[in-house]
C-alpha positions as CSV (number, residue, x, y, z in Angstrom):
1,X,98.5,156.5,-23.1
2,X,101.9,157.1,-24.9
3,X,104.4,159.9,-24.6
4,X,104.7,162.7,-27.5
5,X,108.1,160.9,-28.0
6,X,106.0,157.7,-29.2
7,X,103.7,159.8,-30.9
8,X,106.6,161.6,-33.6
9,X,108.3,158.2,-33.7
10,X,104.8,156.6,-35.2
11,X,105.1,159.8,-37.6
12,X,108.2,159.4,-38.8
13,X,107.9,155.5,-39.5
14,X,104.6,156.2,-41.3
15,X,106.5,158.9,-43.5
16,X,109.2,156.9,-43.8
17,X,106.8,154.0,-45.5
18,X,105.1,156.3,-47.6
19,X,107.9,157.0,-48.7
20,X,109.3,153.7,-49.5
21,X,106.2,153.0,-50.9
22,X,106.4,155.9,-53.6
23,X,109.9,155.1,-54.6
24,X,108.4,150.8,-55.2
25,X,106.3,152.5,-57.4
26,X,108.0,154.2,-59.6
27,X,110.8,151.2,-59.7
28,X,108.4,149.0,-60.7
29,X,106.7,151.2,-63.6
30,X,109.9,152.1,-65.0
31,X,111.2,148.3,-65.4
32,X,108.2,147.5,-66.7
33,X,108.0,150.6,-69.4
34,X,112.0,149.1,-70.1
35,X,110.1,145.7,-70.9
36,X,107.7,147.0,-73.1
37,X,110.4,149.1,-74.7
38,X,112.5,146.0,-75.1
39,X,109.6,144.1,-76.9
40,X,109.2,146.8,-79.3
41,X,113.1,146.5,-79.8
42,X,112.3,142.7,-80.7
43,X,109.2,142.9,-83.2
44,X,111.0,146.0,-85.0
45,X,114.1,144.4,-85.4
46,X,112.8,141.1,-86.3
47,X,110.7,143.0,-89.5
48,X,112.2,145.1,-92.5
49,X,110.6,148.5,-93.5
50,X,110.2,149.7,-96.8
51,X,109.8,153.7,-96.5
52,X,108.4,155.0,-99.8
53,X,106.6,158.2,-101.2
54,X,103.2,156.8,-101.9
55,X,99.4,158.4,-103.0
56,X,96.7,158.7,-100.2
57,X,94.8,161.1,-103.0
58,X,98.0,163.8,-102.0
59,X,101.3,162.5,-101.9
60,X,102.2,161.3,-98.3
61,X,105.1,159.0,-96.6
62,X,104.6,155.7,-96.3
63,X,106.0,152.8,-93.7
64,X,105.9,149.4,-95.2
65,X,106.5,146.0,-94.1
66,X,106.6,142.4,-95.5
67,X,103.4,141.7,-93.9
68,X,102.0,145.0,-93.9
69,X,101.6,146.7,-97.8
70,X,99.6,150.0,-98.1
71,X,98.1,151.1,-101.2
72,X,97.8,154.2,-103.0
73,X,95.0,155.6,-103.5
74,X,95.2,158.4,-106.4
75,X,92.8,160.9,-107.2
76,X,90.4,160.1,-110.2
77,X,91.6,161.9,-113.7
78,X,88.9,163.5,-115.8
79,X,90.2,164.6,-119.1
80,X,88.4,167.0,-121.2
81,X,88.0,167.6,-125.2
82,X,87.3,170.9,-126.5
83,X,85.8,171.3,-130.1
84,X,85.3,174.4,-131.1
85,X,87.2,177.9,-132.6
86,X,90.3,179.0,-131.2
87,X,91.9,182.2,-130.5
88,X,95.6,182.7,-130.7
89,X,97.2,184.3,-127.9
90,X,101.1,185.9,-127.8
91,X,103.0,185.9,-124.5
92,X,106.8,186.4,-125.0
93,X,107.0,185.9,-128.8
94,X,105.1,182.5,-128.5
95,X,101.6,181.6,-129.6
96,X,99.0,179.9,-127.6
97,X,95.8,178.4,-129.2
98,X,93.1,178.7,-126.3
99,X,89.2,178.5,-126.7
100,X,87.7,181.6,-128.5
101,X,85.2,183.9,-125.9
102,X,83.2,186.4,-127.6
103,X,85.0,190.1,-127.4
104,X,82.7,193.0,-125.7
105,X,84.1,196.5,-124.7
106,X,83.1,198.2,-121.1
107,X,82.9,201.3,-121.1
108,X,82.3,202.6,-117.4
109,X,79.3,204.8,-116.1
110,X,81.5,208.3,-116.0
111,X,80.9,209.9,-111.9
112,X,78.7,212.8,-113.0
113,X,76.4,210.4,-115.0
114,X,76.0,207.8,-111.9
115,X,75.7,211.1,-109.6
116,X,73.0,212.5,-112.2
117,X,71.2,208.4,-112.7
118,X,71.9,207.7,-108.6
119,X,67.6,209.2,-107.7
120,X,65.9,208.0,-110.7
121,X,64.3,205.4,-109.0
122,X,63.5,206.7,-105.4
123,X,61.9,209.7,-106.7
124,X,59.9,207.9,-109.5
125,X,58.6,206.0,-106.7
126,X,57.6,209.4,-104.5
127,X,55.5,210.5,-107.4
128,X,51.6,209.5,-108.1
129,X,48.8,210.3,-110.0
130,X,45.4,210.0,-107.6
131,X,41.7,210.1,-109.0
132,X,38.6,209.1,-107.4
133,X,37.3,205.8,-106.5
134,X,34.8,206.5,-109.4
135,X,37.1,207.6,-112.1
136,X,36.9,205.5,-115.6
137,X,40.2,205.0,-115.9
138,X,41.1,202.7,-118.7
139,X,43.8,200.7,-116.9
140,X,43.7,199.1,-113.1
141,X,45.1,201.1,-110.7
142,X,48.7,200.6,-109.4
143,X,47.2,201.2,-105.9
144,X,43.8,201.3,-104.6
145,X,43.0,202.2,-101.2
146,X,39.7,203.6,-99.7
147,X,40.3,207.1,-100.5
148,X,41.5,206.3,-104.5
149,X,43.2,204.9,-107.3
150,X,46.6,205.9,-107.8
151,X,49.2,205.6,-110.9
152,X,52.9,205.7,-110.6
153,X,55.0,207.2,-113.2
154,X,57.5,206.0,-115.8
155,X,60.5,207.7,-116.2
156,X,61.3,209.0,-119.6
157,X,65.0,210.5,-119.1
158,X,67.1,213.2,-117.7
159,X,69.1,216.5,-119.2
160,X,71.7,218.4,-118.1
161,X,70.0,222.2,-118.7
162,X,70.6,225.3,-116.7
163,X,67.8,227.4,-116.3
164,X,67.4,230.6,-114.6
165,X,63.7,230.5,-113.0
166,X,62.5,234.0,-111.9
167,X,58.6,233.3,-112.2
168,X,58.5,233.1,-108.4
169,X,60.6,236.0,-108.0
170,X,58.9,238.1,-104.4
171,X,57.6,234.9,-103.6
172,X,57.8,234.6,-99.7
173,X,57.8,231.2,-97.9
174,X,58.6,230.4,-94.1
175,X,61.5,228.6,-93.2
176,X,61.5,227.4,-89.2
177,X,61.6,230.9,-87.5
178,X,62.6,233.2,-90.4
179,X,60.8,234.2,-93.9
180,X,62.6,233.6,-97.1
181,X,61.9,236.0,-100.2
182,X,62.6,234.0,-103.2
183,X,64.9,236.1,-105.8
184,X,65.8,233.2,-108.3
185,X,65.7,229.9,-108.7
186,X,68.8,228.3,-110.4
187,X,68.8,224.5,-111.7
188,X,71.2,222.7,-113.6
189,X,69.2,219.0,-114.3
190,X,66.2,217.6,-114.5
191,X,64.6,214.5,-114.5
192,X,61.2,214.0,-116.4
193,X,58.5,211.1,-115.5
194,X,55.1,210.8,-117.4
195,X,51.7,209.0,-117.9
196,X,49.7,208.3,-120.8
197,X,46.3,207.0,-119.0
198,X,43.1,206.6,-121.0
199,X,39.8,207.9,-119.2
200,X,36.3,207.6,-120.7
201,X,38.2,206.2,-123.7
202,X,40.1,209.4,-124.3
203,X,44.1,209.3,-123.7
204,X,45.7,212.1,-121.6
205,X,48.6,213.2,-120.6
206,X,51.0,213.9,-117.2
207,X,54.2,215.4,-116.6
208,X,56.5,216.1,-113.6
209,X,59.7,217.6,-114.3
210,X,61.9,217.3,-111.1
211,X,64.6,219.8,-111.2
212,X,67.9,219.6,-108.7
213,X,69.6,223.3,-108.2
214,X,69.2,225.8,-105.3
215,X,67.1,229.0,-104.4
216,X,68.4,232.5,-103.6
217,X,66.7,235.3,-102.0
218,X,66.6,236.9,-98.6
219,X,66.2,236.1,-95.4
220,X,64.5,238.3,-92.4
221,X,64.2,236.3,-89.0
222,X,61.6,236.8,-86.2
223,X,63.8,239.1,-84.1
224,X,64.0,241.7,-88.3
225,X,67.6,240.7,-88.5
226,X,67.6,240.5,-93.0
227,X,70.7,239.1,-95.0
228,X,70.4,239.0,-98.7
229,X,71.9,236.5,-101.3
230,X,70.9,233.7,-99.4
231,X,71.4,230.3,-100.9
232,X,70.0,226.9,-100.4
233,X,69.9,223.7,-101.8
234,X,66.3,223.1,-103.5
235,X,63.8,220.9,-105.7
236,X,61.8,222.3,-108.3
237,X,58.8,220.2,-109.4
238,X,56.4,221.5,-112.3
239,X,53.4,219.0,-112.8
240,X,51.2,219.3,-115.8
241,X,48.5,217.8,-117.5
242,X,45.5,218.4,-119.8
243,X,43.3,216.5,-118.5
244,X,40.6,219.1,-117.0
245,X,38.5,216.0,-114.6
246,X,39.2,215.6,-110.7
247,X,42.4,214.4,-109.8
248,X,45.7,215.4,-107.9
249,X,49.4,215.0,-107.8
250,X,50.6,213.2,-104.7
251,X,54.9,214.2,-104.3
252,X,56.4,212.6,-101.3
253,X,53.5,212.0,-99.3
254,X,51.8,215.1,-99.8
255,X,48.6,216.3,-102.3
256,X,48.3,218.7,-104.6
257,X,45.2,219.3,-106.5
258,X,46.1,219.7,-110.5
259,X,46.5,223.7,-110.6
260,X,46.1,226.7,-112.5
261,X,45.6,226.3,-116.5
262,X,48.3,227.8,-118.6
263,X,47.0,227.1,-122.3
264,X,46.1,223.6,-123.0
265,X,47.9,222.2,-119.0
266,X,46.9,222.1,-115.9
267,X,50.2,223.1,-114.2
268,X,51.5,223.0,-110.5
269,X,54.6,224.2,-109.2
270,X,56.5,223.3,-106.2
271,X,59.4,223.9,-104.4
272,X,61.7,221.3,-101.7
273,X,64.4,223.4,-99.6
274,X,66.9,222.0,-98.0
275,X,67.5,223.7,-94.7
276,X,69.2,223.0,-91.5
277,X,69.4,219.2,-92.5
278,X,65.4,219.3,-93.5
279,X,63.6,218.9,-96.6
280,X,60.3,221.0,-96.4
281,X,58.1,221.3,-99.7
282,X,56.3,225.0,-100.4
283,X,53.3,224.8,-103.1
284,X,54.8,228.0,-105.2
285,X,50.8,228.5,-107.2
């Protein structure tokens, strides 16, 4: 059994190789990367390059030699023949002939026209006429379901009208914990939908006028606390029609029979409030 002097000096001579044999290594791969280096010298100085600005679709640089020639390859030309009118256009005193293009003037929507237009089509699509499985109506129904036949409206247009209402005027409705006395009822537009609808063969007629404005009156909550000149935003619908059968208005989900008969109409009136983020609907008659 050896010493631990014999054990280092194995150590050192096994570093020491290790050693030696890294540095062979690396000799030998850089004298052979000088060899390849060196051949590349030869072929490239044996050969004469031709650098030139050449067509691979885009311009691009090219490296040419006897023995190796690239080509171009250029993009395919496509040229067009217009026969037809022209219109002369000026740009800095000089005329240009260019294709003529028919000449229309826009004239933008104006904001209080889109703001008036922008629930035309959702509420048109809230409103419905309803009649009985059994009702000879003239035309099939838009819907049909186990309870009905039901009839959408078509929208015939909208005014800008202000209009003082004061038919409902002591009218009380309750508003989530408090009772609202209605004083007036003041609208500024209105949008109108109708239905002409034959039944039994005879034509008849329904209305809904949908009027955007807001309600004032007076409020008295649970606890008898009152404060007067109360406003809030509203709906006002009026639905007519002279037909005198069985049917009913259906407004956002809800169903109203046809009403009271003012002359020749049927007429029902109702009233959407806008409170505390909530839209509740009141049947006013």
């Amino acid at each position: 059994m050896g010493t631990i002097d014999d054990t280092i000096a194995k150590i050192d001579n096994y570093i020491q190789t290790i050693i030696q044999d890294m540095i062979n290594f690396r000799t030998k791969r850089l004298e052979a990367s000088s060899k390849v280096l060196d051949k590349l010298k030869a072929l490239m100085e044996a050969s004469t390059y031709l650098y030139r600005l050449g067509d691979i679709y885009d311009k691009a640089i090219k490296i040419e030699t006897p023995s190796m020639i690239q080509y171009d390859l250029k993009k395919p030309r496509i040229e067009l023949k217009y026969k037809g009118s022209y219109t002369p256009l000026v740009y800095n005193s000089n005329v240009i002939r260019v294709p003529s293009v028919p000449v229309f003037k826009y004239e933008p929507y104006k904001p209080e026209r889109l703001s008036a237009e922008m629930g035309i089509e959702a509420i048109r699509r809230s409103l419905a006429i309803k009649f009985p499985l059994d009702t000879n109506v003239g035309e099939p129904p838009d819907l049909e379901n186990a309870y009905g036949k039901y009839y959408f409206f078509d929208y015939v247009g909208f005014w800008h009208l202000y209009e003082t209402w004061i038919d409902f005027t002591g009218k009380k409705i309750t508003m989530m914990g408090m009772i609202m006395e209605i004083n007036t009822i003041l609208t500024y537009l209105y949008y109108t939908y109708h239905r002409h609808l034959p039944i039994n063969g005879v034509y008849y007629d329904f209305w809904v006028d949908v009027y955007f404005g807001k309600v004032i009156g007076s409020t008295t909550t649970v606890t008898g606390a009152e404060v007067t000149d109360v406003e809030y935003p509203c709906t006002f619908f009026e639905v007519r029609s002279n037909y005198n059968g069985d049917y009913s208005f259906i407004v956002f989900g809800n169903e109203y029979t046809k009403g009271n008969k003012v002359d020749s109409w049927f007429k029902r009136h109702l009233l959407m409030v806008y409170f505390d983020g909530t839209a509740v609907v009141f049947q006013l008659d």
